[in-house]
N, C-alpha and C positions, 0 to 999 in steps of 0.2 A: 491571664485573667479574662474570662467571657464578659461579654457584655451582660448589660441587666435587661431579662425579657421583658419583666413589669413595664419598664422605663423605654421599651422600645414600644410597649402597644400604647402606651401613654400619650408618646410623642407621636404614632402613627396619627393618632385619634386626633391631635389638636393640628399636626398638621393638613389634617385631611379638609380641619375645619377652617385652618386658614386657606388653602388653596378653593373652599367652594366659596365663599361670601366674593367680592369685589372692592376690594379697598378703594378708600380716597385719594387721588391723583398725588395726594403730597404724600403718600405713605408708600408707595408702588417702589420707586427706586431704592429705599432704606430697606424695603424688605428684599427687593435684588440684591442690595449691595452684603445685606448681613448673611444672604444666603451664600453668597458667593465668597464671603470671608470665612465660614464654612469651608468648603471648600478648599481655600488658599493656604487653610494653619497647617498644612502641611510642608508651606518653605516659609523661612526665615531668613533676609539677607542679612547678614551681619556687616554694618557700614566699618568695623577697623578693620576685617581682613578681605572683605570684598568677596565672601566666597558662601555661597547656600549653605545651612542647617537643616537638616530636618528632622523633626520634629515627631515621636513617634502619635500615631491618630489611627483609629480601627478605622477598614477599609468598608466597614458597615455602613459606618457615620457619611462616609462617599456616597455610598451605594442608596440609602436613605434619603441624603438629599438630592440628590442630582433630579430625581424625579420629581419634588415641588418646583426646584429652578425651573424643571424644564413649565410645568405647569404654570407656573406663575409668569416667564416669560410668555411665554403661547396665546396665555390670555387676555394680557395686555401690551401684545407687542406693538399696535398701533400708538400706544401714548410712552412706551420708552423712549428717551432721547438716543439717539445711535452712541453716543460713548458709552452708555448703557450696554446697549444690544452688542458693543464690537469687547468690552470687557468680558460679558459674561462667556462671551464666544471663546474667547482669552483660554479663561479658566477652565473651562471644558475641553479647551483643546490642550492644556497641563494636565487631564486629567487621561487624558489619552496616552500619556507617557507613563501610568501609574505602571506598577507593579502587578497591583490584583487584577486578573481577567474579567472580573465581574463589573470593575469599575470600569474598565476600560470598554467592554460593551453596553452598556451605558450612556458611556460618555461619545460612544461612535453613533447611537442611535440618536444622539441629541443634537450632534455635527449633522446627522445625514438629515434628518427632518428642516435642521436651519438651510439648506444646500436648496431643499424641494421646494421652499419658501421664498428665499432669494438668491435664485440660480447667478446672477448678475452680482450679488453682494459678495458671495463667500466661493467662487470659484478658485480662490487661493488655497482654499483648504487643501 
């Protein structure tokens, strides 16, 4: 089944509009965390057998947001709290293990920008 173009320019449009305005301090992290749960509905741990599910999700929906996360981190990364800043780093670096090459270039470009930034924070990568 394709995606729906309609509903990807739709979505381009409004997220273009949330990543240029400047949210209010108490909105900043909720909008990190939903983007990055985005991101994450690709594993499931199941607590009775202790073992990952996944979950099928078009590699598009990745590829889409990775680039507001990365925006909307970038913009406000002076007022994220660092378990903010070291989660969304998390997800990005589960996203590096993906399947699709296009997510995973992506997702290395958004690792190597976070590296230029705080060469001291993420030298573990």
């Amino acid at each position: 089944m394709n995606d729906n173009q309609d509903l990807q320019r739709i979505s381009g449009r409004l997220l273009a509009m949330v990543t240029s305005i400047t949210p209010s301090l108490e909105l900043i992290e909720p909008l990190m965390d939903a983007l990055m749960s985005i991101l994450q509905n690709a594993e499931v741990r199941s607590p009775l057998f202790n073992i990952v599910k996944l979950i099928v999700q078009s590699w598009r929906t990745k590829v889409h947001c990775m680039p507001v996360l990365s925006l909307v981190y970038y913009r406000n990364l002076s007022l994220l709290s660092e378990s903010c800043k070291a989660r969304a780093l998390d997800v990005v670096a589960l996203c590096l293990r993906d399947s699709n090459q296009e997510v995973r270039e992506i997702a290395s470009a958004y690792v190597f920008l976070a590296a230029l930034i705080a060469p001291a924070d993420y030298s573990e990568l």
